[in-house]
C-alpha positions in Angstrom: 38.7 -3.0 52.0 39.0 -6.9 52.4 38.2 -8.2 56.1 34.9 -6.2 56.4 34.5 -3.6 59.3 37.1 -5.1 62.2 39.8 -5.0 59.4 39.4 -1.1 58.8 39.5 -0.1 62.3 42.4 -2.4 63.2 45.6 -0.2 63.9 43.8 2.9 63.4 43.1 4.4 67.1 41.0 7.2 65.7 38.6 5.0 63.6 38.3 2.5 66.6 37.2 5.0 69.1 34.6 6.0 66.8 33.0 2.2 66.0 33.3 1.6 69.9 29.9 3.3 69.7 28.2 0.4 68.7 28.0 -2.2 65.5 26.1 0.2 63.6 28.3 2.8 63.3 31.3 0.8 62.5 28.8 -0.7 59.6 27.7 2.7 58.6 31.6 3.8 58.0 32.5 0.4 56.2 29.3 1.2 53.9 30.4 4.8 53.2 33.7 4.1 52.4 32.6 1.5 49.8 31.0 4.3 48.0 33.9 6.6 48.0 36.5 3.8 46.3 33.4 2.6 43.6 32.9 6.4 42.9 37.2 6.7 42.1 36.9 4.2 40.2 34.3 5.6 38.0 31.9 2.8 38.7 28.1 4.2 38.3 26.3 5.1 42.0 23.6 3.1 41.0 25.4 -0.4 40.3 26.5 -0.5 44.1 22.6 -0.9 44.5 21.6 -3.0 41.4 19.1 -1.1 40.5 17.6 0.8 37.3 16.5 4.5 37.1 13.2 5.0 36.9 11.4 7.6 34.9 8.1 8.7 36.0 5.8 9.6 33.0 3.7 12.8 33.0 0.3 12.0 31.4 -2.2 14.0 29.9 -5.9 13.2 28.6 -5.7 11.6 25.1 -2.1 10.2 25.7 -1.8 6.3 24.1 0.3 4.2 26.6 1.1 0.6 26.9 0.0 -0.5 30.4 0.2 -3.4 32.4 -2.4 -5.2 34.1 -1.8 -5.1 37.6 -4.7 -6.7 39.0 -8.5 -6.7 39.5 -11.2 -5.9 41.5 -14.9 -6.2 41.2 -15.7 -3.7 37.9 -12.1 -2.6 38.1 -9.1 -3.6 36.6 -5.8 -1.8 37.9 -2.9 -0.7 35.3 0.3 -0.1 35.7 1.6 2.7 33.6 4.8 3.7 34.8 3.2 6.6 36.2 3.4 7.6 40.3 0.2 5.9 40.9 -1.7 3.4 39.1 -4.4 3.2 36.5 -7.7 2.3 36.2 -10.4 0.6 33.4 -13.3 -0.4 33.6 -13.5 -4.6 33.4 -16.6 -4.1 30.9 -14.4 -3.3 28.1 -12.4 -5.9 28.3 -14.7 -8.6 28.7 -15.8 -11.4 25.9 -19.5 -12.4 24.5 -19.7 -14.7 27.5 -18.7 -12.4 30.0 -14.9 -13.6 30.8 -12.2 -11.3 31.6 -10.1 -11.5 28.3 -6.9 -10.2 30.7 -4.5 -11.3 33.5 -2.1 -9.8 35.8 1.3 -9.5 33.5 -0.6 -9.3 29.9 0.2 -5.4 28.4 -2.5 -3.5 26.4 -2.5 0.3 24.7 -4.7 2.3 26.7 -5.2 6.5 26.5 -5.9 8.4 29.2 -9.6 9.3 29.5 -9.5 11.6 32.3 -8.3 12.2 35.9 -10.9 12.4 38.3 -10.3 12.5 42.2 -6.6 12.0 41.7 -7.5 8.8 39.8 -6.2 8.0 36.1 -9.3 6.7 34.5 -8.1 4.7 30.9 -9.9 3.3 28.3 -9.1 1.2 25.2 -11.3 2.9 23.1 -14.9 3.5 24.1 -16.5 0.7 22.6 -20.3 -0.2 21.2 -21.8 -0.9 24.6 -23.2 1.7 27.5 -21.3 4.5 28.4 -21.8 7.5 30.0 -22.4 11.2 28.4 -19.9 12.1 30.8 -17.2 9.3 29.0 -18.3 10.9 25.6 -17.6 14.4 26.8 -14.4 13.5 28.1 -13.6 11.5 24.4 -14.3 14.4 22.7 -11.9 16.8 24.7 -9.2 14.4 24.4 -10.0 13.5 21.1 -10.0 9.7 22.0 -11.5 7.4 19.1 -14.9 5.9 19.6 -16.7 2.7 18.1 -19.8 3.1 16.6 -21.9 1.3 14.5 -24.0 2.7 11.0 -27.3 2.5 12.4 -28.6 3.7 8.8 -28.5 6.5 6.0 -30.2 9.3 6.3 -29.8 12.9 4.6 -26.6 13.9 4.1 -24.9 11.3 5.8 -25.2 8.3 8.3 -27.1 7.7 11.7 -24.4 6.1 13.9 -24.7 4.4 17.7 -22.0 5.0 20.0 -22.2 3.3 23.3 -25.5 3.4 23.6 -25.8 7.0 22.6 -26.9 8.4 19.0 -24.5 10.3 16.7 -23.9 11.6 13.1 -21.5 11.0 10.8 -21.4 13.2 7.2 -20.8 12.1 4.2 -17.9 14.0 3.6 -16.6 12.6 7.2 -17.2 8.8 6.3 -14.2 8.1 4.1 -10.9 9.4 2.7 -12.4 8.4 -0.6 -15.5 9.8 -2.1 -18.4 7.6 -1.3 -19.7 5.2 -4.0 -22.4 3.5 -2.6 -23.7 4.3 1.0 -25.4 0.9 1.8 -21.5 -0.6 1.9 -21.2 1.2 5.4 -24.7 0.3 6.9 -24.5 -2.5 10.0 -21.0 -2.0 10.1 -18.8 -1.0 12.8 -15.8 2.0 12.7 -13.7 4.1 14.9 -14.9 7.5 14.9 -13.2 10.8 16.7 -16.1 13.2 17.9 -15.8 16.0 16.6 -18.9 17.8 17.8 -20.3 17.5 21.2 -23.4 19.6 22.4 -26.7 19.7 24.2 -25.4 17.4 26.6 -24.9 14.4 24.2 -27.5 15.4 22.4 -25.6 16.8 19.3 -22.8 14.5 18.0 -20.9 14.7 15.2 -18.2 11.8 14.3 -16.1 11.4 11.9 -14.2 8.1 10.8 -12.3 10.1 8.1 -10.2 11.7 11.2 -9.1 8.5 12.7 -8.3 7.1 8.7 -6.4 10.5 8.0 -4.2 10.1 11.4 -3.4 6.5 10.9 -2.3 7.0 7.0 -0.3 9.8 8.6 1.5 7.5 10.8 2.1 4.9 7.6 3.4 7.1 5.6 5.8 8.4 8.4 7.2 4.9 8.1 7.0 4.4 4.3 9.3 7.8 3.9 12.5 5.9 5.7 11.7 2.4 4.2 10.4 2.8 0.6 12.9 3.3 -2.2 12.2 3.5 -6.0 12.6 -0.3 -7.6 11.3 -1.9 -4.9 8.1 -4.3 -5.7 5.3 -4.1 -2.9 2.2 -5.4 -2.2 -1.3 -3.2 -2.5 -4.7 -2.7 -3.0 -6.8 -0.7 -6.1 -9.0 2.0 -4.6 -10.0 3.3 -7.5 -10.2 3.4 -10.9 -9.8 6.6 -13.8 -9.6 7.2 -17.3 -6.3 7.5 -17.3 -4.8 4.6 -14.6 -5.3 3.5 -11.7 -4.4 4.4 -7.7 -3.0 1.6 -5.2 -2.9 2.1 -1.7 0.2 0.5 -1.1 -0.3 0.9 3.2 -0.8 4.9 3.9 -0.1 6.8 0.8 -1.3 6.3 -3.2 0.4 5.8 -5.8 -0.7 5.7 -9.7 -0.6 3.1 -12.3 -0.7 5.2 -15.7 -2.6 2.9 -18.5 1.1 2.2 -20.2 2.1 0.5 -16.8 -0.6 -1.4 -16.7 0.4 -4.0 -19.4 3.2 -4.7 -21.8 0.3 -4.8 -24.5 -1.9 -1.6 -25.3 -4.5 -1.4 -23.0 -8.0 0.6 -24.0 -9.9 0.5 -20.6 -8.3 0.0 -17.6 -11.2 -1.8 -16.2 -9.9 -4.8 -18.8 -7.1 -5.1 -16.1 -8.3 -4.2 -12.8 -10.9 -3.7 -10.9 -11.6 -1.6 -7.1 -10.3 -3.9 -3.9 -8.1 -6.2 -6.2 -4.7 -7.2 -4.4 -1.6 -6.3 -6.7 1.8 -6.7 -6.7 3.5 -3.1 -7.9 6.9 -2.1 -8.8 8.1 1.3 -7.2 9.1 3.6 -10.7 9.7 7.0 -9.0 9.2 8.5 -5.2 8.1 12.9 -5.2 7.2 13.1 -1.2 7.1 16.8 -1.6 4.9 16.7 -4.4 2.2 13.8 -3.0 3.3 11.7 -6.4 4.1 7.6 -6.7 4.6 6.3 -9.5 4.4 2.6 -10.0 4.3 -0.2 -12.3 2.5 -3.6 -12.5 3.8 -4.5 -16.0 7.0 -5.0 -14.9 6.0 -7.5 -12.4 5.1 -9.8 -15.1 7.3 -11.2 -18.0 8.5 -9.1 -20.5 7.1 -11.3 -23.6 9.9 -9.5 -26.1 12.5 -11.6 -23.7 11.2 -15.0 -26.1 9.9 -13.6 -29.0 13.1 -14.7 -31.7 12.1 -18.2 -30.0 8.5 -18.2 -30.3 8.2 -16.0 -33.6 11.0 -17.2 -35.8 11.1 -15.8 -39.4 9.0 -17.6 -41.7 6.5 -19.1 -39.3 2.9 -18.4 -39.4 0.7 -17.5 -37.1 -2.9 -15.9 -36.5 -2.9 -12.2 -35.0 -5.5 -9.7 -34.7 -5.7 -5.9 -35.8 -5.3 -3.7 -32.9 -5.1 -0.3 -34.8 -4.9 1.1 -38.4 -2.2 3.5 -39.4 -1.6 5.5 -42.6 1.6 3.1 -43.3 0.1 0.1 -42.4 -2.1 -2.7 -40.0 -0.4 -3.3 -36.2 -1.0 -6.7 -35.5 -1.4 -8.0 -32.7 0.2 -11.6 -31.7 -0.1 -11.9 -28.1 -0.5 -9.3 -25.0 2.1 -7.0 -25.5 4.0 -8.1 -29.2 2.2 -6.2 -32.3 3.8 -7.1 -35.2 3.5 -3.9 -38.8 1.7 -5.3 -41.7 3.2 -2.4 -44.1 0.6 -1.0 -46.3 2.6 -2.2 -49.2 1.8 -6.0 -48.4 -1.6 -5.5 -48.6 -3.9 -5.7 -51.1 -3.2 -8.7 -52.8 -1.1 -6.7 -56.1 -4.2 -4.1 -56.1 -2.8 -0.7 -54.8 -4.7 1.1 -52.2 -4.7 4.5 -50.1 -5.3 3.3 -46.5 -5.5 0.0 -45.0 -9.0 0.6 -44.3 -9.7 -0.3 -47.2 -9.1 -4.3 -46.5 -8.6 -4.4 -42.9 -10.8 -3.3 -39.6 -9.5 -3.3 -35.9 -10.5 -6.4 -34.2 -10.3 -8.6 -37.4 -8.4 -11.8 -37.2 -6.0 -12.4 -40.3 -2.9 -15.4 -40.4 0.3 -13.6 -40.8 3.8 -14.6 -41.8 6.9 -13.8 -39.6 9.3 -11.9 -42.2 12.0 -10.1 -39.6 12.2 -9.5 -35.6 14.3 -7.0 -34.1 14.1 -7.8 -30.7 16.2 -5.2 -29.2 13.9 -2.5 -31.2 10.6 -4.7 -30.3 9.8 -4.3 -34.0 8.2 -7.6 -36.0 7.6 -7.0 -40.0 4.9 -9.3 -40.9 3.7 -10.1 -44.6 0.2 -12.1 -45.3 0.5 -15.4 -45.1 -0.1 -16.0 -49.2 2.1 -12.7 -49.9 4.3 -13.4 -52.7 6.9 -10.9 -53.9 6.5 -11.2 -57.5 10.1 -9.7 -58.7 11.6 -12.3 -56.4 9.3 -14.8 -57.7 10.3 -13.6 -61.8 13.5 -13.6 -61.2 13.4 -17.2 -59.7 11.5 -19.1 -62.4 14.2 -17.2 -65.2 17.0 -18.5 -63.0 15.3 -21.6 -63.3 14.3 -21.7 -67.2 10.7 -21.7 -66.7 8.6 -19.1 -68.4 7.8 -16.5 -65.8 4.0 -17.2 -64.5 0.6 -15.4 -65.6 -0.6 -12.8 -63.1 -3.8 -11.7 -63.7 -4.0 -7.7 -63.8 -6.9 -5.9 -61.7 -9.8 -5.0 -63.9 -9.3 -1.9 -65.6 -5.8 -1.8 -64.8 -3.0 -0.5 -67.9 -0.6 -2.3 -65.7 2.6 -1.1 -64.4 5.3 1.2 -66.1 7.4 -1.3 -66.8 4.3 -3.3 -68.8 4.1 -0.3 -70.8 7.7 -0.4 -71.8 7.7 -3.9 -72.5 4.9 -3.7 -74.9 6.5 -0.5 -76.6 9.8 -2.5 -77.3 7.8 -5.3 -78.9 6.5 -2.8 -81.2 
């Protein structure tokens, strides 16, 4: 194929007759050729041209695109959408306070299809809070395009929304994912709404933010299916608060705190902890798509205070604890957020014996406590009082030592122990 056209036809009679013809020809049979040794050679058709197939879109009303500003034109700005013709929206919605084209040839924006009128593809990027036709409306609410409106006010059994100029209704029930709290949150504010109601000739319109919320969480929790994994920690927000624990949206789905997650001390009300809108930082304890169930954890994103407890609660050492709750065998004490030490009924009552620990102690009481054994692995501390004396350790000590064992004064009333009541028969 080297020397162009005059090098095929050379010494080939046949093939010069033919380009005697004219230039054109004897071009024509060079370009043909070409094509026939880059097809043999499994080279693709559309290399030899240096060019890209194109695939022309079929659009319907309602479809989300990204388009590309073509141009503009008075009131119009063009879009190319990778469609057969091109696109048009109207410049008012993409204009600033000041009245400035907030687009240029080149930028991209997500657009849907309103409607095709006259051959035309009319797109918007959502029909926003200023003037728009009842005819735009209409055509929203076939394609089930979201609108921005405003809450006007609250009125019975819902809110009074604006919509481009037009007035609609939103229910309570259609407001939020989440049961409503307080209705004067969503007054003056603005949403995206789906109509889902249109009669009367704009005259009847219902909308419903809770349709556009339900389709987006669908789409995040799509995504959170193929990325989330149990053990991982992620960020999220409290939207609300029960009895029982609390649920995080962690970005399109809910999960539950359970009151033992909460803390690695007992918690009573979970309000103590949390509290609706805070931003937490949750670990992932178990994933059940099927069943709609996330389980998560914010304890263990904070130190595990049984990791230093040998350290900061060494045997002997006294410290001041509080009662957090009464037991038949004893007082749990509390020593910090999440380490209760057990004062065993046995240590209390100063040598006097009694039934329940009631009897000397009451939850929230403050008492100075001694450190008599830590089992860390077990998260178990025994505690004793902090002037608890054992006094058949002490006896045997002052014997060992020669001294004559010490007076302790009997409760009143008291016939003393059984072993008194030997000693004094002996003596006898």
């Amino acid at each position: 194929m080297v020397g162009g056209p005059d090098g095929l036809k050379a010494g080939n009679p046949d093939l010069e007759a033919m380009c005697s013809s004219g230039p054109w020809f004897s071009h024509l049979i060079y370009f043909l050729l070409q094509i026939v040794v880059r097809i043999m050679s499994d080279e693709r058709f559309e290399d030899l041209f240096q060019e890209k197939t194109v695939t022309k879109q079929k659009l319907f009303p309602g479809d989300k695109v990204e388009a590309v500003v073509a141009g503009t034109s008075g009131e119009n700005v063009f879009l190319d959408v990778g469609a057969k013709s091109e696109g048009v929206i109207s410049a008012a919605e993409l204009r600033n306070e000041d009245g400035e084209l907030t687009v240029k040839p080149g930028d991209t924006l997500a657009v849907f299809l309103l409607a095709v009128r006259n051959g035309e593809m009319v797109f918007t990027t959502r029909i926003g809070s200023g003037q728009a036709s009842v005819q735009e409306l209409e055509d929203a609410f076939h394609s089930g395009i979201p609108v921005e409106g405003r809450v006007t006010g609250e009125i019975k059994g819902g809110f009074q929304v604006t919509v481009a100029g037009q007035r609609g209704f939103c229910p309570y029930s259609q407001m939020d994912i989440r049961r409503i709290e307080n209705p004067d949150e969503y007054v003056d504010k603005t949403f995206s709404f789906k109509i889902i109601e249109f009669g009367n000739r704009g005259r009847n319109i219902i909308l419903s933010a809770r349709a556009v919320m339900e389709e987006e969480r669908a789409r995040q929790r799509e995504a959170l299916e193929q990325s989330l994994e149990e053990g991982m920690q992620v960020e999220g927000t409290v939207s609300s608060i029960r009895e029982f624990g609390a649920f995080v949206d962690i970005g399109g789905v809910d999960g539950l705190i359970p009151i033992s997650e909460l803390a690695w001390g007992q918690v009573e009300r979970v309000e103590d902890i949390l509290e609706q809108g805070q931003k937490v930082q949750v670990v992932v304890k178990k994933l059940d798509w099927e069943r709609d169930r996330i389980s998560l954890s914010l304890k263990e994103t904070l130190e595990n205070p049984w990791e230093r407890v040998e350290e900061k609660y060494p045997v002997g050492s006294v410290h001041v604890g509080r009662v957090s709750r009464l037991a038949n065998f004893g007082a749990f004490i509390s020593l910090e957020p999440g380490v209760d030490g057990l004062l065993h009924i046995s240590k209390l009552g100063a040598g006097r014996r009694i039934n329940h620990p009631r009897e000397v102690l009451e939850p929230g009481q403050e008492i100075t406590v001694k450190i008599d054994g830590v089992e860390r692995e077990k998260q178990r501390i025994s505690l004793v009082p902090e002037d608890f004396t054992d006094s058949a350790g002490t006896e045997k000590k002052e014997k060992e030592s020669g001294r004559e064992p010490s007076f302790r004064p009997q409760a009143p009333g008291s016939m003393g122990t059984l072993g008194d009541l030997l000693k004094a028969q002996l003596k006898k």
